[in-house]
C-alpha positions, -999 to +999 in steps of 0.1 A: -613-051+698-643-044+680-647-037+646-658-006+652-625+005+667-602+003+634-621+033+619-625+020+580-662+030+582-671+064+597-642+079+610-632+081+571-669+091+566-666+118+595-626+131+585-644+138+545-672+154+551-660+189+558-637+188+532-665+176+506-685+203+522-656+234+515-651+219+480-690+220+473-691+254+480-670+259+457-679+241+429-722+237+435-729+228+402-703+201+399-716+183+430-750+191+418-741+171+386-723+138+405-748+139+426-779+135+400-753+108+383-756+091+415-788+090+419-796+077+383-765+049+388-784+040+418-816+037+407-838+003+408-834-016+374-827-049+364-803-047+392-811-043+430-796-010+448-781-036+471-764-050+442-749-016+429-735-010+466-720-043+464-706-037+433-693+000+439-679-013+474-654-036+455-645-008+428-636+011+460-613-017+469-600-019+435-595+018+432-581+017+470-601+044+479-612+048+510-642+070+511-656+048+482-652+019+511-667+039+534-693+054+520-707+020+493-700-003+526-728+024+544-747+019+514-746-019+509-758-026+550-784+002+544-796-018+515-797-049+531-765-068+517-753-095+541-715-098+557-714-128+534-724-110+503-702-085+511-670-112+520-678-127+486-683-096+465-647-081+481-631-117+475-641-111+438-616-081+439-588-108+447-585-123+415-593-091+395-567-069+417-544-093+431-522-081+462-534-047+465-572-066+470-560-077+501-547-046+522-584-030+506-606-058+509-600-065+549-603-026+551-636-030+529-649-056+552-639-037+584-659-011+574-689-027+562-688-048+594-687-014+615-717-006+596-739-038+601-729-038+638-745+000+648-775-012+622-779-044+643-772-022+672-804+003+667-824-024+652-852-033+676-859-067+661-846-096+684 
């Protein structure tokens, strides 16, 4: 089985997005407002957007929140972060979570290996 066939990555991604999209109707100016504190979280600094990804993706797994998963393990292949990075920024969450680290973290690293794959997948580089 594939990694892409566990659904950690964008079938969570897919089953949110028209609920975000009724909720933002409703509420514009909230999303307007997460969305601009996103942006500014994610902006280049001292640290690297690949970085922040990284570090969001194990909040998600600390928080066990799925669409965090999703959505910072999209973020963290987009950005460049490695399946190693990612292993060893999810096994961080281990020690500072315990048990609960490691029903996320595998879920975490499902995801952000269903990510990589279609990216290596649509990459043309050999």
């Amino acid at each position: 089985m594939s990694t892409s066939d566990h659904g950690h990555g964008k079938t969570v991604l897919r089953d949110l997005s028209p609920l975000h999209r009724d909720l933002r109707k409703a509420i514009p100016d909230v999303y307007q407002g997460f969305r601009e504190l996103h942006q500014a979280a994610f902006a280049e600094g001292v640290l690297d957007v690949r970085t922040k990804e990284l570090i969001a993706l194990a909040i998600g797994v600390v928080e066990q929140c799925d669409g965090c998963i999703a959505s910072h393990a999209q973020g963290a292949v987009r950005a460049g972060a490695t399946r190693q990075e990612a292993a060893e920024a999810i096994g961080v969450t281990f020690l500072m979570n315990g048990g609960p680290a490691t029903i996320y973290g595998p879920r975490a690293y499902n995801a952000f290996c269903e990510f990589a794959d279609a990216a290596e997948a649509t990459d043309p580089t050999p």
